[in-house]
N, C-alpha and C positions, 0 to 999 in steps of 0.2 A: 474570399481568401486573399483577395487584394488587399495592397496596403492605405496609405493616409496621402499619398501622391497621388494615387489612380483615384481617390476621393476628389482630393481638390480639383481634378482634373476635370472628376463628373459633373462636379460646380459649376468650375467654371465652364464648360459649355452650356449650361441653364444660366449662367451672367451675359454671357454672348448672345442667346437668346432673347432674353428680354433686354440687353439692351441695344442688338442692332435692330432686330426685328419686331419690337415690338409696338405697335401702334398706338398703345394704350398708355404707351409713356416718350412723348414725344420729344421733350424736355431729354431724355436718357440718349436716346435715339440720336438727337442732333451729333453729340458730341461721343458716344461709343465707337461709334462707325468710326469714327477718325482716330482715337486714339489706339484700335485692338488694331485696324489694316484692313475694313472691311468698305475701303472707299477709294481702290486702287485705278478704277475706273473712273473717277472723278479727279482726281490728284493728278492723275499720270496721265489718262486716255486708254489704259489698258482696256481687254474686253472682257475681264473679269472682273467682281469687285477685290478678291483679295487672295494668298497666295493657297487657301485651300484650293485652288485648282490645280497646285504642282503639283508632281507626282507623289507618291507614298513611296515607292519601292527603289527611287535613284532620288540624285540628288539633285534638283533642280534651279536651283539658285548659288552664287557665287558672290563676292566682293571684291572686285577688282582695287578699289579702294575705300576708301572709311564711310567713304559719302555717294558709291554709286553699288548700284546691285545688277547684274547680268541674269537674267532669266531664260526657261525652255519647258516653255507649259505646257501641255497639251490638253485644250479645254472642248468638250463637245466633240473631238473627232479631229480638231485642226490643232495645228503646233506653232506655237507664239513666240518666239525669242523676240530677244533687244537686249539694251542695257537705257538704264533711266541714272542719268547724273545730271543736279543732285537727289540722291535718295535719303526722305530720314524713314525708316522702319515705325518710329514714333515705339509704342509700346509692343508691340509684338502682337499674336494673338494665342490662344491656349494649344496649339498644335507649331506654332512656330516663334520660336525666338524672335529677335530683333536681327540675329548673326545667322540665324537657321538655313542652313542648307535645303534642307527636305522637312518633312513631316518628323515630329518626334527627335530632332536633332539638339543634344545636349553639348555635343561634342566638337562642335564647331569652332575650326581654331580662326575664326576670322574677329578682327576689331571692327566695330563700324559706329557711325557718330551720330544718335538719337537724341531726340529733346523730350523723351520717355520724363525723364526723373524733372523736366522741367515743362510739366505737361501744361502749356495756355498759362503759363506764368508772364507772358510780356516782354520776357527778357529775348530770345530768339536761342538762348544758349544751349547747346550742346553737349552731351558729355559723351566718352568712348565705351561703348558695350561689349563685353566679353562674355564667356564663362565665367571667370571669377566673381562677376557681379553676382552671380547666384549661387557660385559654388558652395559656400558655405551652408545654405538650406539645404543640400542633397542628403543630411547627415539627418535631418528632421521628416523631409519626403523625400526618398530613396526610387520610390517608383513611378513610372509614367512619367509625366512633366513637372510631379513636384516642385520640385528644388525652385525651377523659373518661374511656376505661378505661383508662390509664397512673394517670390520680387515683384510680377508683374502685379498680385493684387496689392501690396504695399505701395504700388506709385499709382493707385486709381484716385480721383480725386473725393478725398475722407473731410471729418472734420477739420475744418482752421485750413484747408489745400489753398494753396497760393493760386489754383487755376481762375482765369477769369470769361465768362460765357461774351458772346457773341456783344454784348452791350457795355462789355466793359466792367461787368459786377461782379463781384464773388460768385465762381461757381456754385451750386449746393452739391453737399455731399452726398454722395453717390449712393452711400448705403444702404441707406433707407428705400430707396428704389425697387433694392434689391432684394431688400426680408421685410418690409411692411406692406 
């Protein structure tokens, strides 16, 4: 009885799957992890890989400014704060924006400065992420995290993507990964 938002939503945590964890696609793997936030422990030195360990039911995450993120995790039983500047969020993952407060946060009135839409293009550029980047899909997936993973999976690196892998080459497009 759910709608075509709580679908993509179902998606994409089987795209999260196969492509942080899956071994069988290592080529996917390398460059997933870092684009969803699922390499927060590498990046940062957190002790988590990514911000699934915030809470669900408060808000754990803030933006002091464009480019830093202030956290209050509680992972395994202990509780994690800091603030890490600078932060880029990069694309987000399917439970949290790039601006995301908490778990499922659509509504986040924070700006913050991601190189999401210029994912390993070479250039280092930035652009400012809001709500309105995805507001306009809410109208298309209304429910669960629609609206942001219609944006998030239109910046995954597809045919012709300007990303480029570890060697300098054209990334390949990601899709295929994903349905063949």
């Amino acid at each position: 009885m759910r709608g075509v938002g709580c679908y993509l939503e179902s998606l994409s945590h089987g795209m999260e799957s196969t492509g942080a964890w899956s071994p069988s696609i290592p080529y996917l793997s390398r460059y997933f992890t870092n684009f969803a936030g699922f390499d927060l422990d590498t990046r940062y030195g957190l002790p988590f890989d990514s911000w699934y360990a915030s809470y669900y039911d408060r808000y754990s995450l803030s933006y002091p400014t464009a480019t830093s993120v202030s956290y209050l995790v509680n992972y395994y039983g202990r509780t994690y704060t800091g603030t890490i500047n600078p932060y880029d969020p990069i694309c987000g993952n399917v439970h949290i924006a790039p601006n995301g407060r908490k778990h499922y946060d659509l509504d986040s009135p924070y700006t913050v400065r991601t190189s999401c839409t210029h994912y390993r293009d070479g250039s280092g550029q930035t652009d400012l992420f809001s709500r309105s980047d995805f507001e306009s899909y809410l109208n298309l997936a209304p429910d669960c995290m629609g609206g942001f993973l219609v944006w998030w999976r239109q910046n995954m690196p597809g045919l012709n993507n300007m990303a480029l892998d570890d060697d300098d080459n054209p990334m390949l497009n990601w899709w295929p990964f994903l349905f063949y």
